[in-house]
C-alpha positions in Angstrom: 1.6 0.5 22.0 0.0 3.8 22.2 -3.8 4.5 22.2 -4.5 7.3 19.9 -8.4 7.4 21.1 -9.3 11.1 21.3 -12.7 11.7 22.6 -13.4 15.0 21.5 -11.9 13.5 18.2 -14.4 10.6 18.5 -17.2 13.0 19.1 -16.8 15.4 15.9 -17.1 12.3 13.9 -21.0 11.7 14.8 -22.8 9.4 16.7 -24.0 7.0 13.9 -21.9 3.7 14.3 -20.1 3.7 10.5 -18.8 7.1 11.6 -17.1 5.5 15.2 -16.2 2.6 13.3 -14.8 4.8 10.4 -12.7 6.7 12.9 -11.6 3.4 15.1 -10.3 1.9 11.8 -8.1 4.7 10.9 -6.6 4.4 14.1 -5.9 0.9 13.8 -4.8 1.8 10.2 -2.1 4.2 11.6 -0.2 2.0 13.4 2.3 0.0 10.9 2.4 -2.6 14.0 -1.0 -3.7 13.4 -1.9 -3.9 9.8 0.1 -3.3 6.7 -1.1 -2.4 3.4 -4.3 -3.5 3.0 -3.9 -6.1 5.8 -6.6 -6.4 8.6 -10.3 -5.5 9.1 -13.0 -4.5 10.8 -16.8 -4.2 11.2 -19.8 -2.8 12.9 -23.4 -4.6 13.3 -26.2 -1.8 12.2 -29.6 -1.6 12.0 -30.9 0.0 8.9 -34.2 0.9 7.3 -34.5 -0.2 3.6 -36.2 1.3 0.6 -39.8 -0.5 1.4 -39.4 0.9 5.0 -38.4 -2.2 6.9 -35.6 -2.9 9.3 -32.7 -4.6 8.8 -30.1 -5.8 10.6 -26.8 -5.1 8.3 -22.9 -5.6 9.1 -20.8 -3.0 7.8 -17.3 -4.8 6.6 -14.1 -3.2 5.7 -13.9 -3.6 1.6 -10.9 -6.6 1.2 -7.3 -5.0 0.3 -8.2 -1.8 1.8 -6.1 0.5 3.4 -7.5 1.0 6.7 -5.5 4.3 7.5 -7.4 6.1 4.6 -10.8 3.9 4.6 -13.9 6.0 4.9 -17.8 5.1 4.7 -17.4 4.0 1.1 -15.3 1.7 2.0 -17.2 -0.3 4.2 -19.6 -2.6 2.2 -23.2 -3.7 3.7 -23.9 -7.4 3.9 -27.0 -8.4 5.1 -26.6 -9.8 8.5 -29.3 -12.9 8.3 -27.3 -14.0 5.2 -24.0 -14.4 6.3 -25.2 -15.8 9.8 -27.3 -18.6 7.4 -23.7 -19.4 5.6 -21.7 -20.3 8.8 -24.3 -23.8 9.1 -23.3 -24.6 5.6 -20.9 -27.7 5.9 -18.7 -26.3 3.0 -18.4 -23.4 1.2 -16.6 -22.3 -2.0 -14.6 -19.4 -2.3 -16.4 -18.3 -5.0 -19.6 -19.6 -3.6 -19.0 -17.3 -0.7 -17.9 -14.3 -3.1 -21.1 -14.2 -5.0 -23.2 -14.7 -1.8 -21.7 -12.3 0.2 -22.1 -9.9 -3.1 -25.8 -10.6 -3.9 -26.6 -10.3 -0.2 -25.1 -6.8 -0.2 -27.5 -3.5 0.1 -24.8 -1.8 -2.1 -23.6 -3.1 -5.5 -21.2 -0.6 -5.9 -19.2 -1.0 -2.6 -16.0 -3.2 -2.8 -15.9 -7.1 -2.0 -16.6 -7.6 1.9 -13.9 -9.1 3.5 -13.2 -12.6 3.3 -13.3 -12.4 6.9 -17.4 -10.9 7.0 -18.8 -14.5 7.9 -16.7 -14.3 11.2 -17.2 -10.8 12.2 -21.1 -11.8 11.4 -21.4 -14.4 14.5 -19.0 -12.9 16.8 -21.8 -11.6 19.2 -20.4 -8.1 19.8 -21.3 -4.7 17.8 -17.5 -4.2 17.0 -15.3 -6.3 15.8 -11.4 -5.6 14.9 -8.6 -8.1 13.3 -5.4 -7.2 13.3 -2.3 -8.9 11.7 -0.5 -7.4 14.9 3.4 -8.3 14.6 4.3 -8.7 17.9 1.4 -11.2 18.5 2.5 -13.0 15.5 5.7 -13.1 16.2 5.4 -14.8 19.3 3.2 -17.1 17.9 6.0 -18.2 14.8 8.1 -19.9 17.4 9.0 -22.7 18.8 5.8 -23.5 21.9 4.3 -20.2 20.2 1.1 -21.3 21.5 1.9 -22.4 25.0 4.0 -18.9 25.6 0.4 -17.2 23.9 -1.4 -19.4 27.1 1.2 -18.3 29.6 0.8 -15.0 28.4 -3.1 -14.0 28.0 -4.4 -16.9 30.3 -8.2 -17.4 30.2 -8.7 -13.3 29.0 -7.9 -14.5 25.0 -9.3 -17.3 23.1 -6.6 -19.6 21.2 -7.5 -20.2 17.6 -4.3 -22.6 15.7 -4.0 -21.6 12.3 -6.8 -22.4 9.7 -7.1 -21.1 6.0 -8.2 -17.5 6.0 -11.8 -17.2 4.7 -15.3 -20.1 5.2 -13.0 -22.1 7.1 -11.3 -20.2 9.3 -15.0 -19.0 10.1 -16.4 -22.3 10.2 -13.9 -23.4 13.2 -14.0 -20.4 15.0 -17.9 -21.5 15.2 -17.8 -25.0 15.9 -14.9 -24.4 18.8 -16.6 -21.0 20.3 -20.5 -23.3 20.3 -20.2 -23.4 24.5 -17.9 -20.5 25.1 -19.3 -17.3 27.7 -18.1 -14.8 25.0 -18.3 -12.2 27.8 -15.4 -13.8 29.9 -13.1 -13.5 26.8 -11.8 -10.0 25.6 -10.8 -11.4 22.3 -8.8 -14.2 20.1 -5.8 -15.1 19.2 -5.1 -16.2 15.5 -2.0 -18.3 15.5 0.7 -17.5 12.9 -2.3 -15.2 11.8 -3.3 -12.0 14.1 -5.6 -10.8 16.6 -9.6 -10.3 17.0 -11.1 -7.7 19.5 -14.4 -7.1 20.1 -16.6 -4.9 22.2 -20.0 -3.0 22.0 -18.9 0.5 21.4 -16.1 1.7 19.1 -13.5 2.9 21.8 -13.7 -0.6 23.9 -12.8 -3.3 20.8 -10.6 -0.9 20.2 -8.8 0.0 23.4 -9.1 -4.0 23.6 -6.7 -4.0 20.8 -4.1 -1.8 22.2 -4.0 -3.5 25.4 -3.4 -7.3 24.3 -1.0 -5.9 22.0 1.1 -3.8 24.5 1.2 -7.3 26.5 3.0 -8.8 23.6 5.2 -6.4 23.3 6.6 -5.9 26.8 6.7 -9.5 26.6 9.4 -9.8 23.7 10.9 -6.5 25.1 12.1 -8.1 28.2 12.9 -11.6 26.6 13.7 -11.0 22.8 14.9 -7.7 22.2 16.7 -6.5 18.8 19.2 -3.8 19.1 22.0 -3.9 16.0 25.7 -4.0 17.5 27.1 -0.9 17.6 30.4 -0.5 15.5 30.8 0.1 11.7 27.3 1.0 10.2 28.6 1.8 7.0 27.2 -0.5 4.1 28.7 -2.3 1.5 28.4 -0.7 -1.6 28.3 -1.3 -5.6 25.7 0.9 -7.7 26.6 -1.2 -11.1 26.2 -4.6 -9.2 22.6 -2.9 -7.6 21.6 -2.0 -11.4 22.8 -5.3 -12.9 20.5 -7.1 -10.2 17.3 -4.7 -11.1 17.6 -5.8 -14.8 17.9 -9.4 -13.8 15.0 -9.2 -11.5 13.3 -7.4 -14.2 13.6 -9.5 -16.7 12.7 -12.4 -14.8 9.5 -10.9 -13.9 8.5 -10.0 -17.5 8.4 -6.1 -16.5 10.9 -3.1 -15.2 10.7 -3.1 -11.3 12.5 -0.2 -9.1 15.2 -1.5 -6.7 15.2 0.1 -3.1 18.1 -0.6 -1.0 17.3 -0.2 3.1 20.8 0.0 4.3 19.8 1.2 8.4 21.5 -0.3 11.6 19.1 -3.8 11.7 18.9 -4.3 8.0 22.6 -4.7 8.1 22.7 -6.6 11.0 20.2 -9.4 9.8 22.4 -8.8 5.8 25.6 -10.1 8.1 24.2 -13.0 10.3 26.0 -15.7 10.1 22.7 -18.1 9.5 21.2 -15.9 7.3 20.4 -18.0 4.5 18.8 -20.8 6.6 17.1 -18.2 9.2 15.5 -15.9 5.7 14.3 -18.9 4.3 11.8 -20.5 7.2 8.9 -17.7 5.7 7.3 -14.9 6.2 5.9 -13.2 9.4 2.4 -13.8 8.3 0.8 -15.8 5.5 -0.7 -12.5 4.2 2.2 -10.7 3.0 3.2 -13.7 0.5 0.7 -12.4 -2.0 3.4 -9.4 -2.0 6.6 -10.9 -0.8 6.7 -14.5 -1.7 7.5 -16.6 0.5 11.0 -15.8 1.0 13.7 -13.4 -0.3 16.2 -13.7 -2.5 20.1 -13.9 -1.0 22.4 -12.1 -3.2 25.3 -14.2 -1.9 27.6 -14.2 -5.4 26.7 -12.9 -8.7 23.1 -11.5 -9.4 22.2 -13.4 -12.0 24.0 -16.7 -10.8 22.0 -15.8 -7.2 18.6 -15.1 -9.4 18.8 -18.1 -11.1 18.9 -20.2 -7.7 16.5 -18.4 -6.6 14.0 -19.1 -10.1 14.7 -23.0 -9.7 14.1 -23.2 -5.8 11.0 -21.6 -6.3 9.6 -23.8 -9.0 10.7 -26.8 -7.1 8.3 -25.2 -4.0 5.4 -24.6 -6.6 6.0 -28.4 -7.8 5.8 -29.8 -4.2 2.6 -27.7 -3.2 0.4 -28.2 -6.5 -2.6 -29.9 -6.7 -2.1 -30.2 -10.5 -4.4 -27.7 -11.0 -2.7 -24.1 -11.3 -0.4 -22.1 -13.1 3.2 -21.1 -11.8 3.1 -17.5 -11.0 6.2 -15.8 -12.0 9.1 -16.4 -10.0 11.0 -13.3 -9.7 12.0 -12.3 -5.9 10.0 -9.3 -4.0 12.5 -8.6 -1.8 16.3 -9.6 -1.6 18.8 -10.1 1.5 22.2 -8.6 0.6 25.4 -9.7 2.7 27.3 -6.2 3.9 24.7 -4.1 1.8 21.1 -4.0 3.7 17.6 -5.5 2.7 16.5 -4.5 -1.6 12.4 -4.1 -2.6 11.2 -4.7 -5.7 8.5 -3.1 -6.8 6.6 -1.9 -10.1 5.9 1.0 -9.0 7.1 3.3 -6.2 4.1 2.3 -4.0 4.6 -0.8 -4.5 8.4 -0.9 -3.7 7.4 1.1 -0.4 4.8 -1.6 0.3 7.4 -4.3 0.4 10.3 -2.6 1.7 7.5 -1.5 5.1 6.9 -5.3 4.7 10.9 -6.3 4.6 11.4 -4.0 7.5 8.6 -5.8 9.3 9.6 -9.3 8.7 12.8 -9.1 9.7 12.6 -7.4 13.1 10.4 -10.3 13.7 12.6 -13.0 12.8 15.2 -11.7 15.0 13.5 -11.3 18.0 11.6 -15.0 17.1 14.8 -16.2 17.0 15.7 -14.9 19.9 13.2 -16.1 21.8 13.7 -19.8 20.9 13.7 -20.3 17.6 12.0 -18.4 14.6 9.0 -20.9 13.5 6.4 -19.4 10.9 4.0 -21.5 9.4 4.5 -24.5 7.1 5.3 -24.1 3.4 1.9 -25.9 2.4 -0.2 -23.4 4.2 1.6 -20.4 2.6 1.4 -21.8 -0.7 -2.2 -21.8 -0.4 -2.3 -18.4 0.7 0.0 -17.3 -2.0 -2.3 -18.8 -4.5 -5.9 -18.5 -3.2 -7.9 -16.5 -5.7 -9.4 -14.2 -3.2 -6.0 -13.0 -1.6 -4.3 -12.2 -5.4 -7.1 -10.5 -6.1 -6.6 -7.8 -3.8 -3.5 -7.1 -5.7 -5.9 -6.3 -9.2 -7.2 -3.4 -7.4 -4.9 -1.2 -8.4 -5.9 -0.1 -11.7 -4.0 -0.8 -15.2 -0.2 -0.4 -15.3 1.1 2.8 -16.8 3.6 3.0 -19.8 6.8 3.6 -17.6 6.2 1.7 -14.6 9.5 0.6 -13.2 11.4 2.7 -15.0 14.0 5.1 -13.3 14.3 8.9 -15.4 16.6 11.8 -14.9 16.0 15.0 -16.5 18.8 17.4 -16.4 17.3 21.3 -15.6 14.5 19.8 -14.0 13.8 22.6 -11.9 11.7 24.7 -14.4 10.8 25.3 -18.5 11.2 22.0 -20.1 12.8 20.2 -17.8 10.2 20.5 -15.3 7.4 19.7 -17.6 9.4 16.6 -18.5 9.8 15.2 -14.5 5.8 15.8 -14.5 4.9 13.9 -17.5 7.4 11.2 -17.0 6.0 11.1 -13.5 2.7 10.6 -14.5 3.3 7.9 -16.9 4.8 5.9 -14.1 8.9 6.4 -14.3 10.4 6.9 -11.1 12.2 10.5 -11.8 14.9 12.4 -10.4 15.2 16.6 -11.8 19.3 17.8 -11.8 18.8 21.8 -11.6 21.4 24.2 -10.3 18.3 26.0 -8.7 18.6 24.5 -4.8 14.4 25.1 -4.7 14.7 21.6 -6.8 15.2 19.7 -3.9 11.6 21.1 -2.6 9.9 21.4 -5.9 9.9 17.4 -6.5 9.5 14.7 -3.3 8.0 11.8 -2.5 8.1 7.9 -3.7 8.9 8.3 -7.0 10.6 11.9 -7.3 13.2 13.3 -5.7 15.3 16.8 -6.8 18.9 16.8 -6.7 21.1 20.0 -6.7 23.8 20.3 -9.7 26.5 21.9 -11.7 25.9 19.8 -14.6 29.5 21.5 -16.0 31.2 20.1 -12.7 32.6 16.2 -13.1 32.2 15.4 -9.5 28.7 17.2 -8.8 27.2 14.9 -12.2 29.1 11.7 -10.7 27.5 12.4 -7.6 24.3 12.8 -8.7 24.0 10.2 -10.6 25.2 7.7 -8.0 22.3 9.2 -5.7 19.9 8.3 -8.3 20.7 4.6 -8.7 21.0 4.0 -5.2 18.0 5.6 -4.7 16.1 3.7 -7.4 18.2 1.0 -8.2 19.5 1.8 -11.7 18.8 4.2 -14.6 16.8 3.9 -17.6 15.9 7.1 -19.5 18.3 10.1 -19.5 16.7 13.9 -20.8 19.2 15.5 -21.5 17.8 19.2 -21.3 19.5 21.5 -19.3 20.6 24.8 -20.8 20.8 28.4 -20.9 20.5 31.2 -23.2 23.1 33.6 -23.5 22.4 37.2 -23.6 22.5 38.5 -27.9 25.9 39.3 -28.7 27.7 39.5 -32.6 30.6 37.4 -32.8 32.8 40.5 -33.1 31.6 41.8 -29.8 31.7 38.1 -28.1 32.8 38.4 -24.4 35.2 35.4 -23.9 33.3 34.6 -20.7 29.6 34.3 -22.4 31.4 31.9 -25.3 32.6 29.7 -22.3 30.0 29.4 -20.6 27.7 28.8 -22.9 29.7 25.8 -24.1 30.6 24.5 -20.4 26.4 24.5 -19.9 24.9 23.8 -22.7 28.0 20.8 -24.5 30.5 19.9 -22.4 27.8 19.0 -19.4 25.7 17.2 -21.3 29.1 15.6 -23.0 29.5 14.3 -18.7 26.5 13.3 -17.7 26.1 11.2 -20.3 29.2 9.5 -19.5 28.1 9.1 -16.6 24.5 7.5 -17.3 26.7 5.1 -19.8 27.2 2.3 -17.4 23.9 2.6 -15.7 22.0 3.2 -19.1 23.7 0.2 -20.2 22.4 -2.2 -17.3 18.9 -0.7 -18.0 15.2 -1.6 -19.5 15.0 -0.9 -23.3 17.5 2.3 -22.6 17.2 6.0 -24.1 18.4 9.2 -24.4 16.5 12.0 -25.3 18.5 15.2 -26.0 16.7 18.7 -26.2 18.6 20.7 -28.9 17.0 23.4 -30.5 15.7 25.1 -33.8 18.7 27.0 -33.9 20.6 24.2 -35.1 19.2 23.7 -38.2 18.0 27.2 -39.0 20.4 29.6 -36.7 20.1 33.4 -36.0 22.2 36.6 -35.9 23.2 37.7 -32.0 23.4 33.9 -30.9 26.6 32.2 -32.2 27.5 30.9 -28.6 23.8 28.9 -28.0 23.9 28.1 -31.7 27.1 26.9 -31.8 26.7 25.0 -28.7 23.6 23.2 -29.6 24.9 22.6 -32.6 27.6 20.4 -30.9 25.6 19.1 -28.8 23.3 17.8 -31.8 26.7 16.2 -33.2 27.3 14.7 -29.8 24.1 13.5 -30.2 24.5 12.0 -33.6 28.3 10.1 -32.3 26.5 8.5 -29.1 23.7 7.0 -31.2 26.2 5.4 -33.6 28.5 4.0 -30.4 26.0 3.3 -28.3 23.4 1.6 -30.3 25.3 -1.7 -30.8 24.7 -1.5 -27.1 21.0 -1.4 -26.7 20.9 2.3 -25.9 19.0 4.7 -28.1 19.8 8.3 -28.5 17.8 10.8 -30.0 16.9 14.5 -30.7 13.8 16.9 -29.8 14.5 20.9 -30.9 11.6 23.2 -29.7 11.4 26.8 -30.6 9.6 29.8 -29.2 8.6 27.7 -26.1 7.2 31.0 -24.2 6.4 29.4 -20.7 9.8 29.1 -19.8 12.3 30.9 -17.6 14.3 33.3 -20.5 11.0 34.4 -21.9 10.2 37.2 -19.6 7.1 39.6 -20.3 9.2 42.0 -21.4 11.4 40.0 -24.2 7.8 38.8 -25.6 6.7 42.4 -25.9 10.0 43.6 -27.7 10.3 40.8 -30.1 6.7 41.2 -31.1 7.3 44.9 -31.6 10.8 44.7 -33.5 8.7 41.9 -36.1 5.7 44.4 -36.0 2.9 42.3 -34.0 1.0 41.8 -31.2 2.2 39.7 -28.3 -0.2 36.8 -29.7 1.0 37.4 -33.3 4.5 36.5 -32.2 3.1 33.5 -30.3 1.7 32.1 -32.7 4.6 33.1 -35.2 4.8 29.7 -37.4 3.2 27.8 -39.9 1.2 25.9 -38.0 -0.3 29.2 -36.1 -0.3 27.3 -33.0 1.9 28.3 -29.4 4.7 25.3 -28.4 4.4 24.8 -24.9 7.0 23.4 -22.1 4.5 20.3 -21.5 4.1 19.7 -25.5 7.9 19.2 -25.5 7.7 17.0 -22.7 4.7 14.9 -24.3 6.8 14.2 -27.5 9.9 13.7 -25.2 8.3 10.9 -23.1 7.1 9.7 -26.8 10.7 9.4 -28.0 11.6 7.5 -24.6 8.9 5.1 -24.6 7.8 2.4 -27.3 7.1 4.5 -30.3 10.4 5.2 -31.1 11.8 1.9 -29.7 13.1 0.9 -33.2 14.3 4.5 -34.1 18.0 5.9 -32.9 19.6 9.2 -34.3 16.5 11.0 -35.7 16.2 14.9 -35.0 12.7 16.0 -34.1 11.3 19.7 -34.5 8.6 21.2 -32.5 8.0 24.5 -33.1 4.8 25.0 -35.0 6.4 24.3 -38.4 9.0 26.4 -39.6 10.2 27.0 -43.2 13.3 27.9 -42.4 13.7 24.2 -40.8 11.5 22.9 -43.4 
């Protein structure tokens, strides 16, 4: 493992220790190796002066659930040090007990819950203190004589902790078994099945303490357990309506729509095909941590998904029946991750993030059960002690820090012409109610314009078969299925009379703006069908219902595709997909409304430019992202028990009125 330590670096951040212990945690937080989302922590003893003028001795403690790649001084929350050294005599402790101590002995209420970890970081007699959840320590600690290879390895430089409940007690032993201990003949600890503590007086040597046990580990299962997929056929297995038919089950199961992320690289495949795979996935996960996320174990898709899912349900309520004190309520049981024979590893998440969080997590765990396996025998810990990990009231609340869910959360969008106009302003609002979207656009800037998680921009004929089927195909195995389809792209043909029609203008106009919108939704059919509460939402216009002179191609066009419109809600409706109609007019901040059309429409009606705009009843402008608002309104709930209505939006005009 590489040090990232930068002195100069270290020196612009200020002397004060937060700032060093700020910068050392980002460092830490960088390296997926060590900590992963929201995993690990650290801390720095401090004097400080307090409002009456006296000194006190404070530990600054990374906030729990935290991401320490991102952290900064606000996310460090003061405990009084006196208090939290008092706690460690207790004989027992509460977890709330130790909650509402730790809170009322802070010098900040509004910082975030210390870490459940502050009461050891508060006797460990060093300035600086790191844990990490580092995976190759951990790994070599879930095997078989874990803890007699951990001896052979660090010798007298590391002190051995075995596995204790995270929290009082875990602090409690560390204390009673560290009472006679030289703590300057140790560079740190070992937590089995658990992670790594440094420590040191400055910043840069806990730190650099870190790297070095680390690198130890990992030379160590370089020479003896290394992974490297077999060369050969990488190509996956692959079937995008199976994928989408195991989303919805998964969905369903958890009570809410969750994205499916397919990782389909060299090692993922290789640990899909092992022959033990079953057996070997379901021993646990790499650290009792990640179950909050992950659950114990994944799901193997080894048949049907739903005949797998249900397998899946009842093995996990047998585990929640064995490990129950009688006392708590069976979370839900739907799978965070799944194995899939021939195909690669699948994440579930709510959100994007979240899918990202567990697929980083997948990727983790099962490099480490591979090389644990290959050095002797993959051996986590016991089922018990994850259970009570998995449902410890301090560890699941971590996962309520992240704010209230947003109205399409696991949902997967397209919007056709996503690029700009409408169809942009669409991929941004869905976006920021929560759906995963994907922008079709003929325009090859789309591919730029939208990136990330949740977005991506895919460039498309949507008048060519094969560039829709491919699309759409990119979008499901990107996110797993399909859910909402705008149907929006268009374009506006220059004004011409139908006596002086060009032949090429009428066919165009027909290809664009009917026939593609006639194949991509045959295409979203099947997906739309395996999707959560499904809907179509297609963008007509106000010249259907009240056309004008010089447009018979649009008109005409739109008009079909309004029919179209009207057919699909009647054939598809007995199949749980909803298909309705938005028509805007006079939508100015779009593409076809250049400076110079505004100003010679406003002239040839005899106004100003802000006359015309405001030309309705209403005497109020339509805007791309107004559009967009009622489009994401007709997708979600609102309109959940309405199919085949036509909307306008365009101020209120009496011609459509």
């Amino acid at each position: 493992m590489k040090s990232l330590w930068d002195e100069k670096e270290a020196a612009r951040q200020g002397e004060h220790p937060l700032d060093q212990r700020v910068y050392a945690t980002r460092l830490i937080g960088q390296e997926a190796d060590l900590v992963l989302h929201g995993g690990g922590n650290t801390s720095v003893k401090t004097e400080i002066v307090n409002i009456f003028g006296e000194k006190e001795d404070v530990l600054y403690v990374t906030g729990s659930g935290l991401d320490l790649a991102a952290i900064d001084r606000s996310g460090f929350s003061p405990v009084r040090l006196e208090a939290l050294e008092r706690l460690i005599n207790l004989d027992e402790l509460s977890d709330s007990e130790m909650v509402r101590t730790t809170r009322s002995s802070m010098l900040d209420a509004s910082a975030p819950n210390p870490s459940v970890e502050a009461i050891l970081h508060a006797f460990i007699p060093f300035k600086y203190v790191d844990h990490t959840h580092a995976d190759a320590v951990v790994t070599i600690t879930n095997t078989e004589k874990g803890m007699e290879r951990i001896g052979q390895i660090y010798g007298d430089r590391m002190f051995i902790v075995p596995y204790v409940m995270p929290g009082f007690l875990l602090a409690k032993e560390v204390y009673e078994m560290t009472r006679d201990i030289n703590w300057e003949q140790v560079e740190g600890m070992i937590l089995l099945n658990h992670g790594v503590i440094t420590f040191g007086n400055d910043a840069r040597t806990a730190y650099m303490r870190m790297i070095q046990i680390v690198t130890v580990a990992e030379d160590y299962l370089e020479k003896r357990a290394m992974v490297e997929a077999p060369g050969g056929d990488e190509t996956p297995d692959e079937d995008l309506y199976e994928l989408a038919r195991l989303r919805r089950a998964v969905s369903e199961t958890r009570g809410v729509p969750v994205l499916a992320a397919t990782a389909t690289d060299p090692l993922a495949l290789y640990f899909s095909r092992h022959l033990n795979l079953e057996e070997l996935a379901g021993r646990g996960p790499l650290t009792p941590d990640h179950v909050t996320r992950t659950k114990r174990t994944p799901l193997i898709v080894d048949g049907p998904a739903e005949e797998a899912l249900e397998r899946f349900v009842e093995e996990y309520r047998e585990y929640f029946d064995r490990n129950t004190d009688g006392t708590l309520t069976c979370l839900d049981p739907a799978p965070r991750w799944a194995v899939w024979p021939g195909h690669g590893v699948v994440s579930f998440g709510r959100t994007p993030e979240e899918s990202r969080v567990i697929a980083d997590i997948a990727q983790h765990t099962v490099r480490a059960i591979l090389q644990g396996e290959g050095l002797g025998g993959w051996q986590p810990l016991s089922e018990d002690h994850v259970f009570d990990v998995e449902y410890w009231e301090l560890q699941r609340a971590k996962l309520a820090l992240g704010g209230s869910p947003l109205p399409f959360d696991g949902k997967v969008a397209v919007v056709t012409g996503g690029a700009s106009g409408i169809g942009r302003a669409c991929v941004e609002v869905l976006s920021e109610q929560g759906a995963a979207v994907a922008a079709i656009d003929l325009n090859p800037d789309v591919e730029g314009i939208f990136e990330g998680d949740g977005l991506c921009g895919l460039v498309g004929d949507i008048s060519d078969p094969e560039d829709v089927r491919g699309a759409i195909d990119a979008i499901v195995r990107r996110f797993g299925g399909l859910d909402i389809l705008v149907s929006n792209a268009g374009i506006f043909p220059a004004s011409e009379t139908i006596d002086e029609m060009r032949p090429e203008v009428w066919r165009r106009s027909l290809d664009v703006n009917l026939t593609g919108h006639q194949l991509v939704l045959q295409a979203c059919i099947p997906y739309l069908e395996l999707g959560i509460e499904p809907a179509v939402v297609v963008v007509g216009s106000k010249n259907v219902p009240a056309p004008g002179q010089g447009a018979a191609a649009y008109s005409v066009a739109k008009a079909g595709l309004t029919q179209l419109a009207r057919v699909a809600a009647l054939e598809l409706g007995p199949r749980g997909i909803r298909v309705n109609v938005v028509h805007p007019d006079h939508v100015f901040d779009t593409g076809i409304w250049t400076p110079e059309m505004l100003e010679d429409r406003a002239e040839h009606y005899g106004m100003t430019v802000d006359e015309y705009r405001t030309r309705n009843i209403l005497k109020v402008e339509v805007g791309a992202r107004d559009v967009a608002e009622l489009v994401c309104v007709m997708a979600g709930r609102v309109f959940s028990r309405t199919t085949g209505a036509q909307v306008p939006i365009d101020g209120g005009n009496d011609r459509v009125i």
